[in-house]
N, C-alpha and C positions, 0 to 999 in steps of 0.2 A: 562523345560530346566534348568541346573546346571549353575548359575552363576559363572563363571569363572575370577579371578582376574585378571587385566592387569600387567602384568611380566614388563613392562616398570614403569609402576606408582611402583610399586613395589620396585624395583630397587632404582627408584628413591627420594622415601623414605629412603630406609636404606641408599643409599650415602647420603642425607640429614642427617641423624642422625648420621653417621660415622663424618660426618663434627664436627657437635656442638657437640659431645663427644671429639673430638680429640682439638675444640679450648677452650673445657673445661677442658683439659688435664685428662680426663678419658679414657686412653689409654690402659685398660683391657678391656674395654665397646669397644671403637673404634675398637680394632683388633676382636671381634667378630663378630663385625656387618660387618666388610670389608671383613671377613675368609664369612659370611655367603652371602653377596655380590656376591661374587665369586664365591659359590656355586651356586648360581641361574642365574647369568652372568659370565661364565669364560672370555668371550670375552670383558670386562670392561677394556680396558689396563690404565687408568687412575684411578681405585679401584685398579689394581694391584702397579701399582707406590707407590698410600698411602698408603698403607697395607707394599709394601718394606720399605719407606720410616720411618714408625712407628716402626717395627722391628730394622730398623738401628739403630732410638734414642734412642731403647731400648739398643740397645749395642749387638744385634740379628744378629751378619754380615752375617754367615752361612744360620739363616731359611729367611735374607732379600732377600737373592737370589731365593729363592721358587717361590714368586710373579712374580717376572721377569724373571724368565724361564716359567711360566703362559703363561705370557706376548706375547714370544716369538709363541708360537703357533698360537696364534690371531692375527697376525700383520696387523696392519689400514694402507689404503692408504694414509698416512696423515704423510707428512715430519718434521715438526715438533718435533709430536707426538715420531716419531719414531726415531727420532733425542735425544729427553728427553729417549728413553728407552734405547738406543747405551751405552748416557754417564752412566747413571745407572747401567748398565749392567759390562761395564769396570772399573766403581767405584770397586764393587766386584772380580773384576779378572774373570770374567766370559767372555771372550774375544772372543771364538769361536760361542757364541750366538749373542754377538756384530755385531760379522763379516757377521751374518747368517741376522742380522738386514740391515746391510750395503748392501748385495748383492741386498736385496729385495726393501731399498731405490731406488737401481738405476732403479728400475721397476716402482715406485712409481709414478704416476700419479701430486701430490700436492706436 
């Protein structure tokens, strides 16, 4: 039988490495490993946040929004969470994604 990586340990390596690249400010490293993150969990709404959030510091305001309309498709039942993607999202003027957050908050369980 084919040894099979675990996709969670996985994951959880490259948000580890996205991390100490990004508080190393190696922020061409960081946005790869977040862009390939994503690729392997699109459902990460918290890889999509830092991957927004590094584009923004980049001065990226247009491709910041990419990550959080991601976002938008995987929404967690987790009010908080989803609370940090609303203001993010209207940070951008992306308001109608917002709202699409907000209706699904009121569903929200947490």
């Amino acid at each position: 039988m084919m040894n099979v990586p675990n996709r969670g340990a996985e994951a959880d390596l490259l948000r580890d490495q996205a991390s100490r690249q990004m508080r190393s400010n190696q922020l061409d490293a960081a946005q790869a490993t977040l862009e390939s993150l994503l690729q392997k969990a699109p459902q990460d709404i918290a890889a999509c946040l830092d991957l927004a959030h590094l584009l923004l510091e980049r001065g990226q305001i247009r491709a910041s929004s990419r990550p959080l309309l991601q976002a938008v498709q995987h929404l967690p039942r987790n009010a908080p969470l989803l609370l940090h993607l609303v203001q993010q999202l209207i940070t951008r003027g992306e308001i109608v994604a917002a709202r699409h957050c907000l209706d699904f908050l009121s569903q929200a369980p947490n």
